[in-house]
C-alpha positions as CSV (number, residue, x, y, z in Angstrom):
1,X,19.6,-5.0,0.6
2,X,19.8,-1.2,2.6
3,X,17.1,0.1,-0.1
4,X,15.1,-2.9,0.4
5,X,15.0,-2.5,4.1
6,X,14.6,1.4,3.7
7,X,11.5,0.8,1.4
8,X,10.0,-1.9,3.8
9,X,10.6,1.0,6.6
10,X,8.6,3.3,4.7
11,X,6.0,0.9,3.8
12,X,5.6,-0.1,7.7
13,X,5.4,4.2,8.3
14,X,2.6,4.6,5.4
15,X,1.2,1.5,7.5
16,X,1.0,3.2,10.3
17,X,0.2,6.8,9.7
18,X,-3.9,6.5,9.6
19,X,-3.7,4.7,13.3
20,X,-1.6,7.6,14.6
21,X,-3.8,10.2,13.0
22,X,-7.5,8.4,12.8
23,X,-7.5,5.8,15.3
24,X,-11.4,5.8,15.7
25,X,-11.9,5.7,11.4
26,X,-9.8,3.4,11.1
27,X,-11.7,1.4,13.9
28,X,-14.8,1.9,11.7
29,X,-13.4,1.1,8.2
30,X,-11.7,-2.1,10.1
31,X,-15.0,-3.0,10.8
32,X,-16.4,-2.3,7.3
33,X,-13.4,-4.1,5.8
34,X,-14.3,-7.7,8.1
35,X,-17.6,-7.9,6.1
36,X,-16.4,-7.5,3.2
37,X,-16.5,-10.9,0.7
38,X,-12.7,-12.7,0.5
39,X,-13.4,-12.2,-3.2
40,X,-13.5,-8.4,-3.1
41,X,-10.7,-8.3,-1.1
42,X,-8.8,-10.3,-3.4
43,X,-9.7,-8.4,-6.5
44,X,-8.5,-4.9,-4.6
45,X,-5.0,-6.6,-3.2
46,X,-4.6,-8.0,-6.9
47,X,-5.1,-4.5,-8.2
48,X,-2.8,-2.6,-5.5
49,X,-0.1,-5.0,-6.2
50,X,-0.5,-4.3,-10.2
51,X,-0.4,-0.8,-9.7
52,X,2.4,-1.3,-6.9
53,X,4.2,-3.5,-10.4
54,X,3.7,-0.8,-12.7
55,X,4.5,2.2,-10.5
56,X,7.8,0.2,-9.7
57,X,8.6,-0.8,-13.4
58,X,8.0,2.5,-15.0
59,X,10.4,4.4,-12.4
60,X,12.7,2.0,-12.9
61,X,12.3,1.5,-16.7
62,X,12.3,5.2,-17.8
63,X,13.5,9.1,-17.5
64,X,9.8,10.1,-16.4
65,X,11.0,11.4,-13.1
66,X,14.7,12.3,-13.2
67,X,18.3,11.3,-13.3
């Protein structure tokens, strides 16, 4: 439970990060993003979350980065 709430904490930083920095891109691309078609932004939340999947499962699954 303490590494799920330390990755959610990290998440919610990573979040955050391009509002701190790049408040007045990020106002733009906001925009940009609210025309974009519920379909695109479907496909590119299905393909962050497989990628998300993998990253997770070959950490997890194999010696590639230590320990």
């Amino acid at each position: 439970m303490k590494l799920l709430l330390l990755l959610v904490g990290m998440v919610f930083i990573l979040e955050g990060l391009p509002y701190v920095a790049f408040p007045e891109a990020m106002r733009g691309w906001l925009a940009k993003l609210s025309q974009t078609p519920a379909g695109h932004l479907r496909v590119i939340g299905l393909v962050v979350m497989i990628g998300g999947f993998l990253l997770c499962w070959v950490v997890q699954r194999t010696d590639l980065f230590g320990e």
